[in-house]
Structures are given as C-alpha cells and as structure tokens.
MDTraj code that builds the backbone (N, CA, C; nanometers):
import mdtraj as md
import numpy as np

residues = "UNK UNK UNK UNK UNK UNK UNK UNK UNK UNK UNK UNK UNK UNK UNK UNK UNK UNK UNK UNK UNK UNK UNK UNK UNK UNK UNK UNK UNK UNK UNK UNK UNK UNK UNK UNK UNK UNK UNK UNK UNK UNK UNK UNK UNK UNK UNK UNK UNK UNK UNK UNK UNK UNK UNK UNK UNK UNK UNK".split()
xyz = np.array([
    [4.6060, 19.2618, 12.1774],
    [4.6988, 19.3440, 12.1044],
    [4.6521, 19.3561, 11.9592],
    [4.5939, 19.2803, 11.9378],
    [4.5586, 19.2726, 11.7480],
    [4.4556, 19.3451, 11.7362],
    [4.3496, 19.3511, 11.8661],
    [4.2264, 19.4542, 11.8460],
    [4.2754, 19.6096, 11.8197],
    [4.3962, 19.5867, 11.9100],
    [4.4007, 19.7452, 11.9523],
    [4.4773, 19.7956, 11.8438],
    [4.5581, 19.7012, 11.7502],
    [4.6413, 19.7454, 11.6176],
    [4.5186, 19.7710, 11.5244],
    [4.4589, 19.6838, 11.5298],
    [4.3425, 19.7170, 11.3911],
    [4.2461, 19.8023, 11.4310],
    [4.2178, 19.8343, 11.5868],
    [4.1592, 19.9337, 11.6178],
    [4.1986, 20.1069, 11.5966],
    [4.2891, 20.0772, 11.6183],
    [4.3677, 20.2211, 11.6099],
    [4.4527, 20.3341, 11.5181],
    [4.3851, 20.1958, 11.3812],
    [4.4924, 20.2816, 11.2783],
    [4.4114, 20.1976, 11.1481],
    [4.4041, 20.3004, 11.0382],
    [4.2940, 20.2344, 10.9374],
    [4.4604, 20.2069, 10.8309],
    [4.5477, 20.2538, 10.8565],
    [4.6739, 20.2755, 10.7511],
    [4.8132, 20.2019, 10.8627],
    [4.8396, 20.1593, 10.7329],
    [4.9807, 20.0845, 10.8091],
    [5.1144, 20.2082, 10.8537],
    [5.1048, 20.3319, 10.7695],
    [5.1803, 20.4320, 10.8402],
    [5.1839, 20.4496, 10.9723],
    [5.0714, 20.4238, 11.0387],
    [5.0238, 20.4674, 11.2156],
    [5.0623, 20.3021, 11.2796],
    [5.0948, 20.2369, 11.2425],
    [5.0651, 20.0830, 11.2946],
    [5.2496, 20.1182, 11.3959],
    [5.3036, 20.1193, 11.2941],
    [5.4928, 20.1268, 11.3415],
    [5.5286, 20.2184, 11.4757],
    [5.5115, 20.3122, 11.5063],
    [5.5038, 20.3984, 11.5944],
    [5.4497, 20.3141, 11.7184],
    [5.3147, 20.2746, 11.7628],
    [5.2991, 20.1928, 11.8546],
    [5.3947, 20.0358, 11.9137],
    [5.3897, 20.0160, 11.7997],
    [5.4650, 19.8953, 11.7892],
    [5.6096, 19.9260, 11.8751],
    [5.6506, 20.0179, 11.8059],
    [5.8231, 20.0651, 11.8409],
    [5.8459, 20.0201, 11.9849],
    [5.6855, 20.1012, 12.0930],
    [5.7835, 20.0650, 12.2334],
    [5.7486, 19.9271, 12.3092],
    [5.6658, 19.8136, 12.2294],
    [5.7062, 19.6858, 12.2551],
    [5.8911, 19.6585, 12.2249],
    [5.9795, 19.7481, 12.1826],
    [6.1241, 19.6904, 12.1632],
    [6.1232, 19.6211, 12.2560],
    [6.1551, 19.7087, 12.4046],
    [6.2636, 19.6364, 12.4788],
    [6.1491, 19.4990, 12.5443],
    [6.0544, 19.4638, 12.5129],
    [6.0116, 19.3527, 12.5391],
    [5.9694, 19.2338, 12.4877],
    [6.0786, 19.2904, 12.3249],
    [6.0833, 19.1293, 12.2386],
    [6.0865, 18.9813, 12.3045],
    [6.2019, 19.0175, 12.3933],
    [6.2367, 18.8867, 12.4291],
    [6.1468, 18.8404, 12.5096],
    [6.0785, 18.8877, 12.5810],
    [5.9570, 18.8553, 12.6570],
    [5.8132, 18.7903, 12.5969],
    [5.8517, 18.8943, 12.4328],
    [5.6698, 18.8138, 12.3928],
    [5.7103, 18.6913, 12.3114],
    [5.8781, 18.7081, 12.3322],
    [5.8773, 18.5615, 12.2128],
    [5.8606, 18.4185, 12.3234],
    [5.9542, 18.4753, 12.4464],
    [5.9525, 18.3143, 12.5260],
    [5.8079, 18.3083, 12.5570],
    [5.7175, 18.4134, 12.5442],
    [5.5595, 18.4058, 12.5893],
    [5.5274, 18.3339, 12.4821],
    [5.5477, 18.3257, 12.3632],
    [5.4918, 18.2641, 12.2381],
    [5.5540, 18.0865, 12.2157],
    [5.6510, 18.0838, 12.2757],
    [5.7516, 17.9778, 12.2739],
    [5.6468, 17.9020, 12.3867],
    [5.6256, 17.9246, 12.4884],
    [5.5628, 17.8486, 12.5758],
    [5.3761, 17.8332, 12.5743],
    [5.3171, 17.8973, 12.4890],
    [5.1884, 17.9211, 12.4663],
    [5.1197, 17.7670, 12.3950],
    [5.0275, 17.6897, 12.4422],
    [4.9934, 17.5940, 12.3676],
    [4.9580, 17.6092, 12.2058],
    [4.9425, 17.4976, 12.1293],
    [4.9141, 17.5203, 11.9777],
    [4.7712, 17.5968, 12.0056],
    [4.7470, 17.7055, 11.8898],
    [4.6254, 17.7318, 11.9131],
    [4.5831, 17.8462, 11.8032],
    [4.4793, 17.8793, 11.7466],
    [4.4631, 17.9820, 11.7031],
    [4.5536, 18.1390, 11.7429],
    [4.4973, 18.1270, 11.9001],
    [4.5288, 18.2550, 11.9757],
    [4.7026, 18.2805, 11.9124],
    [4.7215, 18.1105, 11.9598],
    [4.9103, 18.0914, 11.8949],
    [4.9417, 18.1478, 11.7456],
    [4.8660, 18.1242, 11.6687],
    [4.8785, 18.1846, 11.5092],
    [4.8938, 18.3248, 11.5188],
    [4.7716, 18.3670, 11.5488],
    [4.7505, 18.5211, 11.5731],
    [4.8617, 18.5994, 11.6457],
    [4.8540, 18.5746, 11.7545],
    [5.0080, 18.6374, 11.8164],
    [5.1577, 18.6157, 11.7476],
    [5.1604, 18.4578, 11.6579],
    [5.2285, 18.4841, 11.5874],
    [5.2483, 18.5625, 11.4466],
    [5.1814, 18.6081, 11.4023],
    [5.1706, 18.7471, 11.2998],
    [5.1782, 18.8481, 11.3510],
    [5.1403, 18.8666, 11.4676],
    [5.1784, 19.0463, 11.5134],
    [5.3205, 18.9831, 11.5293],
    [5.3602, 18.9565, 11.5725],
    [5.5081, 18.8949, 11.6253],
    [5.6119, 18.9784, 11.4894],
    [5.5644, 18.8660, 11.3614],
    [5.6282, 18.8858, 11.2598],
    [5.6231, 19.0032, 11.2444],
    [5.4825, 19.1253, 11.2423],
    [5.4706, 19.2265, 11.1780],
    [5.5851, 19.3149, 11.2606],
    [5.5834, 19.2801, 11.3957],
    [5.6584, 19.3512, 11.5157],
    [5.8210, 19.3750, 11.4781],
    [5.8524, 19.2690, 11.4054],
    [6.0068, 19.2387, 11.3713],
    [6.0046, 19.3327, 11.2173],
    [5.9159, 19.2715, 11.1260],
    [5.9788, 19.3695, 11.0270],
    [5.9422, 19.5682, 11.0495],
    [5.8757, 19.5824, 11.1333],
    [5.8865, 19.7117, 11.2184],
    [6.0410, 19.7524, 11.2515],
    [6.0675, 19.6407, 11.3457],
    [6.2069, 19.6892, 11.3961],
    [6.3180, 19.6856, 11.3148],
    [6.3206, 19.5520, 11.2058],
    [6.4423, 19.6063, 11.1252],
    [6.4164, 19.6792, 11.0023],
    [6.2848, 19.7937, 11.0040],
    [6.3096, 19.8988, 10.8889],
    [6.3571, 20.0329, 11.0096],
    [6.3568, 19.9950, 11.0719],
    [6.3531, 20.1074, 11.2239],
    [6.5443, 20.1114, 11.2229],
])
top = md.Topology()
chain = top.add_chain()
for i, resn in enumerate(residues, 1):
    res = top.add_residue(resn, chain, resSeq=i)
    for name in ("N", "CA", "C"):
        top.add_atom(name, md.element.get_by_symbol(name[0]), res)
traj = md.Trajectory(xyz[None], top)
C-alpha cells in the first residue's frame, strides 16, 4: 500500500481520493495492525494508518 501511495501521486492533493475507499475497511486494517508482530513492516503500516485517519476526518 505505501508503494502504491508514493507511486501514484507526486502531491498530497491526489493521495486523499484513493485513500477515501479504504473507509468502510478501517476496522479491518486496524484489528490487522493490532494483531501484526512488532516490526518495521508494523511502523510503516502504522503511518499510512495515521495518514488514512486524518484523510477521513478532513473528509
């Protein structure tokens, strides 16, 4: 997911739009993140995470 965000958009204007239709599967990437061992991969997914949320509450 982080390739394809930084792949696909040189500007954070284009980033929000993709993002949007992860909504209805918040709850899904969080218990995915909740159960994921410590790890880099774990960091990383946790920053799109964050970026994902302040997406949704300027939305």
């Amino acid at each position: 997911m982080r390739q394809e965000i930084c792949a696909s958009t040189s500007s954070m204007t284009s980033v929000p739009k993709p993002l949007k239709f992860l909504r209805p599967h918040y709850g899904t990437l969080k218990e995915f993140h909740k159960n994921m061992v410590e790890s880099n991969l774990k960091v990383q997914f946790q920053e799109i995470i964050t970026i994902f949320l302040l997406i949704l509450c300027m939305d």
